[in-house]
Phi, psi and omega in degrees: 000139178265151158199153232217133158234152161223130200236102164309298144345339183268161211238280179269184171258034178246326191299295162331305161287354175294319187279322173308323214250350179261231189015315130304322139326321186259338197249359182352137182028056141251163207249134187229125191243154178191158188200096176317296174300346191251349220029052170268146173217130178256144177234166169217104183189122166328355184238167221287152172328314204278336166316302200281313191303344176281323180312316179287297158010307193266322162295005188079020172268147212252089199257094212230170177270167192271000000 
């Protein structure tokens, strides 16, 4: 299943990788794309929204569903 956030706040791609690697960690083996310019992060994962979104979250992004 896809779900779609938009984290105003990611800026770079260390911001990318912050959210890849907090996502993966609450999420095993989903899979995450982001687009820097849209500040979208697609996740592809069985697991439920409010999981990844707490995920980004805890990291300190400012995080809503697209």
């Amino acid at each position: 299943m896809k779900t779609e956030f938009i984290v105003s706040d990611m800026t770079c791609n260390h911001c990318v990788q912050t959210i890849t690697q907090a996502v993966q960690a609450a999420a095993p083996g989903a899979v995450v794309s982001a687009d820097l310019n849209a500040h979208r992060v697609v996740v592809e994962s069985a697991a439920d929204a409010g999981v990844l979104r707490a995920a980004i979250a805890d990291e300190g992004y400012d995080v809503r569903p697209a």
